[in-house]
C-alpha positions as CSV (number, residue, x, y, z in Angstrom):
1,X,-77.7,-83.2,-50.7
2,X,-80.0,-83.5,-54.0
3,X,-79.0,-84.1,-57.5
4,X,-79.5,-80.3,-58.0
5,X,-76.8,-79.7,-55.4
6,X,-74.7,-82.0,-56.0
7,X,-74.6,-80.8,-59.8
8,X,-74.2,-76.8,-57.9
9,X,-71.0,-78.6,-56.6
10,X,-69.5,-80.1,-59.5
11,X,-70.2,-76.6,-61.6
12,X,-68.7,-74.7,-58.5
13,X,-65.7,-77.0,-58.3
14,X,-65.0,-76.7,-62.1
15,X,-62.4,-79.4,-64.0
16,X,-60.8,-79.1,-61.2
17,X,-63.3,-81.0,-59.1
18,X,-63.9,-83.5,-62.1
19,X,-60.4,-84.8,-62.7
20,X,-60.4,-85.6,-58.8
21,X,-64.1,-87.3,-58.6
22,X,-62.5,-89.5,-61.3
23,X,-59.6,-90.2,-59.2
24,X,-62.2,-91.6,-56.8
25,X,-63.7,-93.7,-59.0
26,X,-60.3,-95.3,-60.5
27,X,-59.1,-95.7,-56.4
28,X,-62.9,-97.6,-56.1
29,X,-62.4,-99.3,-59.2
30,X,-59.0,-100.5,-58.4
31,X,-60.3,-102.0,-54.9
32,X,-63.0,-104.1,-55.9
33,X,-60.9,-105.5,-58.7
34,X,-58.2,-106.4,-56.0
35,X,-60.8,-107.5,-53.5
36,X,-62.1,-110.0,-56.5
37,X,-58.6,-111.1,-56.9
38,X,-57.9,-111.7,-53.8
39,X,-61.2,-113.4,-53.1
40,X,-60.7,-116.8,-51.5
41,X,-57.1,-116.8,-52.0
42,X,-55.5,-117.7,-49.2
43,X,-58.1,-120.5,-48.2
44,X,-57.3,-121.9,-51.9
45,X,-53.5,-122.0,-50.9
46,X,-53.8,-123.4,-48.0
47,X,-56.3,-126.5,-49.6
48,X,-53.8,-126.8,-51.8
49,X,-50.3,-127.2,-49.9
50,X,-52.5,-129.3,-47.4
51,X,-53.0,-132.1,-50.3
52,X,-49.6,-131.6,-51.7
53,X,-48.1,-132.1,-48.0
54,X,-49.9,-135.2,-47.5
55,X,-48.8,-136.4,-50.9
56,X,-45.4,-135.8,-50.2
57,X,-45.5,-137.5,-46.5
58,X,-46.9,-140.8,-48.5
59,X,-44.1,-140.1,-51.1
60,X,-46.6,-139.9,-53.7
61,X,-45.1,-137.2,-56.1
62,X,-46.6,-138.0,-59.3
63,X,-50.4,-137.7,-57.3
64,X,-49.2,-134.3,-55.4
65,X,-48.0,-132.8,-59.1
66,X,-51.3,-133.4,-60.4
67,X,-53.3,-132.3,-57.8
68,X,-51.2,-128.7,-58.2
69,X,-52.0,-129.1,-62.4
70,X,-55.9,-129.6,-61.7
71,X,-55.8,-126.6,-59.4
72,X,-57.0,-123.1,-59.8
73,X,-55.1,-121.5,-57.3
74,X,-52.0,-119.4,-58.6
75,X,-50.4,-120.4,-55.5
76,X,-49.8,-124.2,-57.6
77,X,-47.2,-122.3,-59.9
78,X,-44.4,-122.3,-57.3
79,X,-45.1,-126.2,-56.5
80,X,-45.1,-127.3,-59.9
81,X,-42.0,-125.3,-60.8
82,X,-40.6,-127.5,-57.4
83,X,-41.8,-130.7,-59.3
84,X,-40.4,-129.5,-62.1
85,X,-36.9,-128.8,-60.7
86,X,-36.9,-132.0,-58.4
87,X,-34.2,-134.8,-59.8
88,X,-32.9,-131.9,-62.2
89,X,-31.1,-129.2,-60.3
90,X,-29.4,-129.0,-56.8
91,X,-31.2,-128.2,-53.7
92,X,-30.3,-124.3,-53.6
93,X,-30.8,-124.2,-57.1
94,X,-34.2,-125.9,-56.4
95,X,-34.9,-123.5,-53.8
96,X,-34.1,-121.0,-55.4
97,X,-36.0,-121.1,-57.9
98,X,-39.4,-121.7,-56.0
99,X,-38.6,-118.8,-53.9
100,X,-38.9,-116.7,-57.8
101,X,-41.8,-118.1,-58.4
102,X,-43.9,-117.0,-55.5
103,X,-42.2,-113.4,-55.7
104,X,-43.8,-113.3,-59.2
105,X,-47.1,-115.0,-57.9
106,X,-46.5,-111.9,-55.3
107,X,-46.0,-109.2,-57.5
108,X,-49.0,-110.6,-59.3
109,X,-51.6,-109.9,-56.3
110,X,-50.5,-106.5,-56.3
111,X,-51.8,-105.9,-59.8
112,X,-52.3,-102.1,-60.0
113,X,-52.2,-100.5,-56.3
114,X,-49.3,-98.4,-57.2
115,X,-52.0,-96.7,-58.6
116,X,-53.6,-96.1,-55.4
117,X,-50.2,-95.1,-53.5
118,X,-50.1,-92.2,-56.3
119,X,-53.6,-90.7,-56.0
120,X,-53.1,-90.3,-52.1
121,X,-49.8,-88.7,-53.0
122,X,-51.2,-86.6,-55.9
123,X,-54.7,-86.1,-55.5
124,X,-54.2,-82.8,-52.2
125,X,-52.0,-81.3,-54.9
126,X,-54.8,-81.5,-57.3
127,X,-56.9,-79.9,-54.9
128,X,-54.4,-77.4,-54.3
129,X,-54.3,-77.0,-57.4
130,X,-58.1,-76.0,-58.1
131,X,-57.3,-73.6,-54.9
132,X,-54.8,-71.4,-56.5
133,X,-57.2,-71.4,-59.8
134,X,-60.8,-70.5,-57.7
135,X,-58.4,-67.7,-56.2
136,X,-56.9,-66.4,-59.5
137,X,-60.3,-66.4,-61.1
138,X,-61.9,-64.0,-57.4
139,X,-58.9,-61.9,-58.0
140,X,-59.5,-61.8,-61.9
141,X,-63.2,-60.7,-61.1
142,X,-62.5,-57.9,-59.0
143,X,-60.2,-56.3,-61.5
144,X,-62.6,-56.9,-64.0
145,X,-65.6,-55.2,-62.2
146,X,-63.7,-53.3,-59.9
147,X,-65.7,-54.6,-57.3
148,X,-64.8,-56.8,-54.3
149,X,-68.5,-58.3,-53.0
150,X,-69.7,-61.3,-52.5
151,X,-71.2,-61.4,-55.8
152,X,-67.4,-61.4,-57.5
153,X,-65.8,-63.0,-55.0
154,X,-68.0,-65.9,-54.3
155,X,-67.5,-68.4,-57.2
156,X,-64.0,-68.6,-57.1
157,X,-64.1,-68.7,-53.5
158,X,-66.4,-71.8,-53.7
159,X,-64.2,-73.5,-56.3
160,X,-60.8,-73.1,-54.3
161,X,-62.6,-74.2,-51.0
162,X,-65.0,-77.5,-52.9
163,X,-61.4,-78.6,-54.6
164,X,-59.4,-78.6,-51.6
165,X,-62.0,-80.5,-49.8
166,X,-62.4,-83.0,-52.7
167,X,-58.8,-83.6,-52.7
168,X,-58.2,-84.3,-49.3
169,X,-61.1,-86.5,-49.3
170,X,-59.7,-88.6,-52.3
171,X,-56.0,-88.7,-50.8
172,X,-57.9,-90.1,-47.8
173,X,-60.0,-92.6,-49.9
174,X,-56.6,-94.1,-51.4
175,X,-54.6,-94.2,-48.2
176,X,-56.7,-95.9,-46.7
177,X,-57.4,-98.7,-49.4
178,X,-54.0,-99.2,-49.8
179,X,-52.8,-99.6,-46.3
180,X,-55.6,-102.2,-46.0
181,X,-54.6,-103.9,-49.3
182,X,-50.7,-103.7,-48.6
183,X,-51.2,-105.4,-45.1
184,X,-53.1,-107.9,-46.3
185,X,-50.6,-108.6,-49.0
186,X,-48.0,-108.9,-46.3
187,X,-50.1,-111.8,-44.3
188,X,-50.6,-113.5,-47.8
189,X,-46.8,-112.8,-48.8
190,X,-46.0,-114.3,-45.3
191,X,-48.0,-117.3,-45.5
192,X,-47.0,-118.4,-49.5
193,X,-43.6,-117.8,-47.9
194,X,-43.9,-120.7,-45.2
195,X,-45.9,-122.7,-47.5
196,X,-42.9,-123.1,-50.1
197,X,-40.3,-123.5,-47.5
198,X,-42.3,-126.9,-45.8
199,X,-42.6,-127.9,-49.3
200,X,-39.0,-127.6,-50.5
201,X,-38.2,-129.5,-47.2
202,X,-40.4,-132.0,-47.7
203,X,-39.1,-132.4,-51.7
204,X,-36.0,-132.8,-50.4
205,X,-36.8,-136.0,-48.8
206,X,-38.2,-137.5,-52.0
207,X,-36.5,-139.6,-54.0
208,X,-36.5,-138.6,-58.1
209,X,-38.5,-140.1,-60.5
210,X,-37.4,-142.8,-62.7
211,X,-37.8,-142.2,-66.4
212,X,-39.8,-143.4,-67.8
213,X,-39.3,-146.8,-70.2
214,X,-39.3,-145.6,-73.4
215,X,-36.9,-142.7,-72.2
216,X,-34.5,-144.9,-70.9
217,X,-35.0,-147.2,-74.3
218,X,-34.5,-143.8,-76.2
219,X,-30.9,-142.8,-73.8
220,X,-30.0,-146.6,-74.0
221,X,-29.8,-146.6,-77.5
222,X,-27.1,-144.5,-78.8
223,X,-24.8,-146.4,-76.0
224,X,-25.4,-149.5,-77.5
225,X,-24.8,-148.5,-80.9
């Protein structure tokens, strides 16, 4: 199809037909900015919890804290909130509150494929939509001219059949997208899942950091006074 029939289709389909082609685009849009996101995201975890492991097997907490503050990976929010925690709170407090932080950091990777969930809902309705218009306009022709030919009949014919095609097309399109994304999500979901639960485990066998002198000075001080 040429530019001259694709531009037929578009004039044949009416607003109809627009609204949907730019339900397409958001659905493409969407994907590539969650494909970008998602880029390299798991193998960045996985780097990561692999240096803070062996940190934690030498008992070096102070080097395993900064490796997760030098990283990029979002994945080093729930570690440091563990670091943070460790010494402070109780282990199910501790535990717990990891397990928050990467359902944010989850909640995060979905970013906006909701979206997608409600243009494969929305977008055959659409079409149905521009179905029941093309249709009203065929009918609104032959009252007009009085006249049932092809002549009448034909462009709202064309719009009700181009629309429903479109929308189905689209609903397709975001299904499709968002099945993939959503499975993935569950692997990565999965997988941040075990990764905090070694590393709690292996916090839990750390002893807590001394303060530092001049803290203790500071605590001391009062007491002695």
């Amino acid at each position: 199809m040429g530019i001259h029939g694709f531009v037929e289709t578009i004039k044949a389909g009416g607003v109809t037909l627009v609204v949907i082609l730019v339900c397409s685009i958001l659905v493409l849009a969407i994907a590539v900015e969650r494909l970008a996101a998602l880029w390299r995201f798991l193998d960045r975890a996985r780097t990561l919890a692999e240096s803070v492991k062996r940190c934690l097997y030498r008992g070096a907490l102070a080097e395993a804290r900064t490796a997760c503050e030098r990283s990029t990976s979002l994945a080093a929010e729930f570690f440091l909130v563990g670091f943070e925690r460790h010494g402070r709170s109780s282990t199910n407090a501790l535990e717990a509150a990891v397990d928050r932080e990467r359902q944010r950091i989850a909640l995060t990777l979905k970013g906006q494929l909701w979206s997608l969930g409600t243009i494969g809902a929305t977008a055959p309705f659409i079409g149905l939509f521009g179905t029941v218009w093309g249709i009203l306009r065929a009918f609104e022709q032959i009252g007009v001219t009085h006249a049932a030919g092809i002549d009448v009949v034909g462009p709202g014919i064309a719009e009700a059949l181009v629309t429903t095609a479109a929308g189905i097309l689209v609903a397709i399109e975001a299904v499709v997208i968002y099945n993939y994304f959503m499975a993935r999500l569950g692997k990565t979901n999965l997988e941040l899942k075990l990764m905090a639960e070694e590393f709690v485990e292996l916090l839990r066998e750390q002893k807590a950091e001394p303060l530092p002198a001049a803290s203790a000075t500071a605590s001391a001080a009062p007491a002695e006074a």
